[in-house]
N, C-alpha and C positions, 0 to 999 in steps of 0.2 A: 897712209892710213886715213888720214882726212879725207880726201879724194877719194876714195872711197865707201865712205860713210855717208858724203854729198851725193857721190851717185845709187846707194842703195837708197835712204831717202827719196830722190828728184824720182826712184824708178818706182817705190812706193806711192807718193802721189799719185802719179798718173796713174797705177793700177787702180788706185782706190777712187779717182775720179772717172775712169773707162767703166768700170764696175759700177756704179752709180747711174751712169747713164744708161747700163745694159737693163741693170732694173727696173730703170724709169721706163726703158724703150718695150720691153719684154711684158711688163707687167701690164703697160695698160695693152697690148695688144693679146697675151690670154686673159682681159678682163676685169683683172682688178676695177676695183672703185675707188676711181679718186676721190669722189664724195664721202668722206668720212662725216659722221655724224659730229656737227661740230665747229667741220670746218666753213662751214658756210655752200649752199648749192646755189651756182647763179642760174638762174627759171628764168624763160621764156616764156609768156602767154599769150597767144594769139586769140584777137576776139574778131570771131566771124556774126553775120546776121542771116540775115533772106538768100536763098543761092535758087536762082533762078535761071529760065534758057534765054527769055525774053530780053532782049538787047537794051530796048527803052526805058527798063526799070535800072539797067545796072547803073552804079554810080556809088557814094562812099559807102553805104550799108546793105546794095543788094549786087551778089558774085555770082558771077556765074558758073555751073558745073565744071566744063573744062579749066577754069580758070582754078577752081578748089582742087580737082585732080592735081594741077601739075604743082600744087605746093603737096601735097602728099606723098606726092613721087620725089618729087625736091629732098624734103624729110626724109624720108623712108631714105631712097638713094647716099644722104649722105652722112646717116647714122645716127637718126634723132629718134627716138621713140616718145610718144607722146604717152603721160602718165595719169595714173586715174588720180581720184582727191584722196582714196585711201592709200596707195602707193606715199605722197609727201604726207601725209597724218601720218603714219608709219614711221617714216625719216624720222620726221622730228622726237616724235612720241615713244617711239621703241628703236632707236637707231637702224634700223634697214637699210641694207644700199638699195641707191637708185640705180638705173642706167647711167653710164657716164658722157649720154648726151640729151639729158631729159629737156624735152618739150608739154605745153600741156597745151590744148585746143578747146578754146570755147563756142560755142553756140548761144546768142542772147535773141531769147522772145518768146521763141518758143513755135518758129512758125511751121505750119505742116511741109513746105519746102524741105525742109529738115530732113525729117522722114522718106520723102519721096529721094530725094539728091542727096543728101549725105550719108546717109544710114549706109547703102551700098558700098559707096566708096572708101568708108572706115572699114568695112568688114572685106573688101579688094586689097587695102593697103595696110591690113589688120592696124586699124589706130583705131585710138579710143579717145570720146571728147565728152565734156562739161556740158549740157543744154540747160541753161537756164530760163526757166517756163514762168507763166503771169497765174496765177490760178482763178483769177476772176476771166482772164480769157478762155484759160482748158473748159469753165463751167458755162460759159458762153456759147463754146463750140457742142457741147454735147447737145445743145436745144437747137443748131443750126443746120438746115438741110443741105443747102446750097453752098458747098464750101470751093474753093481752088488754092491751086498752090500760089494763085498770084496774091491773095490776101487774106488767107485763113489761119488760125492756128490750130495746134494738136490739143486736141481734148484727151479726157484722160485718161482712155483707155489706150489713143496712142502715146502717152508718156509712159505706162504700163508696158507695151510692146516694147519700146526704145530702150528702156530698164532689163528687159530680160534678154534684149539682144546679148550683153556682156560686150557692147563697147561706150554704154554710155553712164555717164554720172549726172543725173537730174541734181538742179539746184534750183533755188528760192531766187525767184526774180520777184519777189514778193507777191501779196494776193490781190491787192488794187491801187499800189501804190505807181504805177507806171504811169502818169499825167505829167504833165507841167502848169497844172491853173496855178491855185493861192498856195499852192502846196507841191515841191521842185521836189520829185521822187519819194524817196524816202528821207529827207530834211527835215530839217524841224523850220515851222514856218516862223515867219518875224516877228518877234512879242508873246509868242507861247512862250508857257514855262514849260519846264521839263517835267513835271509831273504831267499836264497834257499829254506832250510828248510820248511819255513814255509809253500812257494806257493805248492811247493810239497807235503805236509802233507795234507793242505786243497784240492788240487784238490783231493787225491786219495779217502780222506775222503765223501767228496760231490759228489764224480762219484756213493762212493756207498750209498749216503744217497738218492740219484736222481734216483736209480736204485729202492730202497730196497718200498720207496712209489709208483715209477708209475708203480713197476713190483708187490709189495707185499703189496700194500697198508700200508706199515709200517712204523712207525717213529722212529728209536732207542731209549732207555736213557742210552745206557750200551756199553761205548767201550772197548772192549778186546784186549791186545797188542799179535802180532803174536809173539810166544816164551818168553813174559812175558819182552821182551827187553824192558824197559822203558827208553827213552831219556826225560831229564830234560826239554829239550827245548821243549817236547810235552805238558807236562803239563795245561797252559794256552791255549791251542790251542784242548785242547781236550774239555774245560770248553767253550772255543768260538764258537765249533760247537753243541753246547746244552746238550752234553752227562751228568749226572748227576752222574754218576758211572764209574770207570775204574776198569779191574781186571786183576793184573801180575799173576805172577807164586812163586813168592816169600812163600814159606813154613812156614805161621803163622799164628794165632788165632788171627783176627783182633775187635778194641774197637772200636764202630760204637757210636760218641755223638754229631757229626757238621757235615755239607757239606762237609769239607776238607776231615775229615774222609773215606769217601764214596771213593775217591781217589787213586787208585794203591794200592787194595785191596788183600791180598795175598788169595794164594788158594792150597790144599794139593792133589798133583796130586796121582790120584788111579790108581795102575798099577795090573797087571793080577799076582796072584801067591801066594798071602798075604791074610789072611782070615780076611774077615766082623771084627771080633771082637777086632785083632792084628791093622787091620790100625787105627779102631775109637777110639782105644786108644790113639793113635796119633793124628789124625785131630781135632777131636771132645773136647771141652773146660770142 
């Protein structure tokens, strides 16, 4: 009778452990989300710049088209969807599932390359990516006649376009904070106070948020710091002008589970020279 008891037992386990794995296996293959709200999402973000044909510019910040394709085919091919900023605001904020292989894809500067070379190929490989724009440059371009993709940027009527594509999410690369003189991005310089600081952060911030709706009808939720320079003192003051997301440059595999989270997001910058397969071994979780 003992021996018995031992083997209905020893045959329950197993059941109960064969069954367990049928779920695990079953579940995520009709789709389930393993991302439950809570349990923490590990994000990937890819920061691209200039994508150009021209061979002599490429190098860490300028890619070239073929080269951006075959990470999109990469993606695509092995089950990553790349998500908008409303998609992770949603996560966090109302629990929604994600994909259960989210990628997100940025664009930093804002340059018209963008437009000509990437716009197509998001809407070839249906992905959808972040462009963060200068708004002292979009208002630059609108007075320039002579433009090219080799050094121009989108003015605002092509941020406007790009916006109603439905694969892009325009963000605040700020309005003239993009230099490196006495004053490193959007930092606070050395010996300001923060009361300085502050007024100067918000005006430059709200020149371009006053710009980006009555020239682009657009409203941010995603500020991007020029060179990934995050000052401490920006913090709060980024959360004050309603952005819901910030993203440095900082080289890491970010765990998206609260608001805070969402916060000086790191991102693994793709440079020209490095094959599809070699970087996503790296960026990709």
């Amino acid at each position: 009778m003992l021996f018995m008891k031992f083997l209905i037992r020893r045959r329950f386990v197993i059941l109960s452990v064969f069954m367990s794995l049928l779920i695990l296996v079953f579940g995520v293959k009709i789709g389930f989300n393993v991302y439950a709200k809570g349990s923490g999402v590990r994000l990937s973000i890819i920061m691209y710049h200039s994508v150009l044909k021209d061979e002599s510019q490429h190098g860490e910040y300028v890619l070239s088209p073929v080269e951006l394709e075959k990470d999109l085919a990469y993606l695509s091919e092995n089950g990553y969807t790349a998500i908008t900023s409303s998609q992770l605001i949603s996560f966090v904020c109302s629990g929604e599932n994600l994909p259960d292989k989210p990628v997100m894809l940025t664009f930093d500067d804002g340059c018209l390359n963008n437009l000509t070379y990437v716009l197509p190929l998001l809407e070839k490989y249906n992905m959808k990516a972040v462009f963060s724009v200068v708004g002292s440059f979009c208002d630059r371009e609108e007075e320039t006649e002579n433009r090219s993709d080799s050094y121009s940027y989108l003015n605002w009527e092509e941020v406007r376009e790009l916006y109603l594509s439905g694969k892009v999410d325009i963000a605040c690369h700020s309005y003239d904070f993009h230099s490196l003189g006495e004053r490193q991005g959007a930092a606070i310089k050395s010996g300001e106070s923060y009361s300085d600081y502050r007024s100067v952060f918000l005006a430059d911030t709200n020149t371009f948020l006053n710009a980006a709706e009555s020239k682009a009808q657009i409203v941010p939720s995603i500020y991007t710091y020029p060179y990934g320079l995050i000052s401490e003192e920006s913090l709060n003051l980024v959360k004050a002008c309603g952005f819901k997301i910030s993203l440095g440059c900082e080289e890491k595999i970010n765990v998206i589970s609260d608001e805070d989270s969402l916060y000086c997001l790191g991102r693994f910058n793709r440079p020209s020279g490095i094959s599809t397969k070699d970087f996503m071994k790296k960026a990709l979780p």
